[in-house]
C-alpha positions as CSV (number, residue, x, y, z in Angstrom):
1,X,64.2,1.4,6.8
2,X,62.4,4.1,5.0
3,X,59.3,3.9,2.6
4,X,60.2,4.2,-1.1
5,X,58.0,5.0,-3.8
6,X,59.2,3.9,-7.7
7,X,57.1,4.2,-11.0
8,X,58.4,1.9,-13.8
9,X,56.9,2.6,-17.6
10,X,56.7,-1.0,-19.2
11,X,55.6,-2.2,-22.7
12,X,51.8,-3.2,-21.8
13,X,51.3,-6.7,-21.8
14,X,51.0,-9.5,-18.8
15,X,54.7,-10.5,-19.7
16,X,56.2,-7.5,-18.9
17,X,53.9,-7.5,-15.6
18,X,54.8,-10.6,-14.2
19,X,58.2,-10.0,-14.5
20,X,58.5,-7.0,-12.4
21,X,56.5,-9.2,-9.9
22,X,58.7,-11.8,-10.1
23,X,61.9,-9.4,-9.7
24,X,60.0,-7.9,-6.5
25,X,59.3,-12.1,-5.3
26,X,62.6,-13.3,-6.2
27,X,64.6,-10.3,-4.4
28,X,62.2,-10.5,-1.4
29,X,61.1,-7.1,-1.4
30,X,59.0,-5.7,1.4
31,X,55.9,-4.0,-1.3
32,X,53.3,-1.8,0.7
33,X,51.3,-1.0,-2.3
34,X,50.7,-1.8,-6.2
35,X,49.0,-0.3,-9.0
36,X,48.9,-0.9,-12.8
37,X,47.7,2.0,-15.1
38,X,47.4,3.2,-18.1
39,X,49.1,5.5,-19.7
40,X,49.0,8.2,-23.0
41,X,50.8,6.1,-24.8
42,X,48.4,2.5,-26.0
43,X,51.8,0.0,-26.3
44,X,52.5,1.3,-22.2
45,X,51.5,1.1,-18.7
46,X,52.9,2.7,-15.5
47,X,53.9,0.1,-12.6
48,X,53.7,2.6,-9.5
49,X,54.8,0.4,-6.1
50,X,55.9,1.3,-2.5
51,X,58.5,-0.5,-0.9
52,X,60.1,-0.8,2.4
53,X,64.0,-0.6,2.2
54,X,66.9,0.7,2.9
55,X,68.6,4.1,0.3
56,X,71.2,1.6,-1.1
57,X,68.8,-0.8,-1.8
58,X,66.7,1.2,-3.6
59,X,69.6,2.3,-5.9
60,X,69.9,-1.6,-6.6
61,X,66.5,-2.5,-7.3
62,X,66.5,0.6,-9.7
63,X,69.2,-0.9,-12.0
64,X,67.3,-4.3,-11.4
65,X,64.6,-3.1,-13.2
66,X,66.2,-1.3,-15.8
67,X,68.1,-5.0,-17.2
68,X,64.4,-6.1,-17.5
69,X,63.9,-5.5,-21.5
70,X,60.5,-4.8,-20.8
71,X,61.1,-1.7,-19.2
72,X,61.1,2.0,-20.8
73,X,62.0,4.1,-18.1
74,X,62.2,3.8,-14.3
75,X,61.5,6.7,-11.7
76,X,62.0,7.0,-7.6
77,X,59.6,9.3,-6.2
78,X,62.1,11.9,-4.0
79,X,60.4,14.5,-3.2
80,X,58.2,14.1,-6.4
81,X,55.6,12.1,-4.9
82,X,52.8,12.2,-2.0
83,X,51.2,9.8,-0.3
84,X,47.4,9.9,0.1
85,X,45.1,7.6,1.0
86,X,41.4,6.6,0.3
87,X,37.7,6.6,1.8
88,X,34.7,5.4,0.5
89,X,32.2,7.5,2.2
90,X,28.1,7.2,1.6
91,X,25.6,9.9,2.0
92,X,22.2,9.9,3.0
């Protein structure tokens, strides 16, 4: 199983966020990481999660997501995406 990263636009509004959770729950996805942000656009936010699965599965959850009416637009991050990761560092 490989590490996947997807980014899902969604019309902003707890709704629409609880029912990408709940797709990730009820499917029993394997999520590493989630963040909710902002976006250009005020009626949208970006969903970005990593997930642990296998190619084929990935294609699945994919079309998933795209039934869900509150999704715009769904993206998987091949090759367009790097992981990074965060330190909180004080100075004296």
């Amino acid at each position: 199983m490989k590490r996947h990263v997807m980014s899902v636009l969604v019309e902003r509004s707890t709704l629409s966020f609880s029912r990408v959770l709940g797709l990730l729950a009820r499917k029993g996805y394997s999520i590493e990481s989630f963040i909710i942000r902002d976006t250009e656009d005020p009626e949208a936010s970006r969903i970005t999660f990593a997930v642990t699965c296998e190619g084929w599965t990935l294609g699945q959850l994919r079309n998933q997501l795209e039934k869900l009416a509150d999704v715009i637009e769904t993206e998987s991050g091949q090759g367009s995406c790097r992981y990074s990761g965060v330190a909180l560092v004080t100075a004296k």
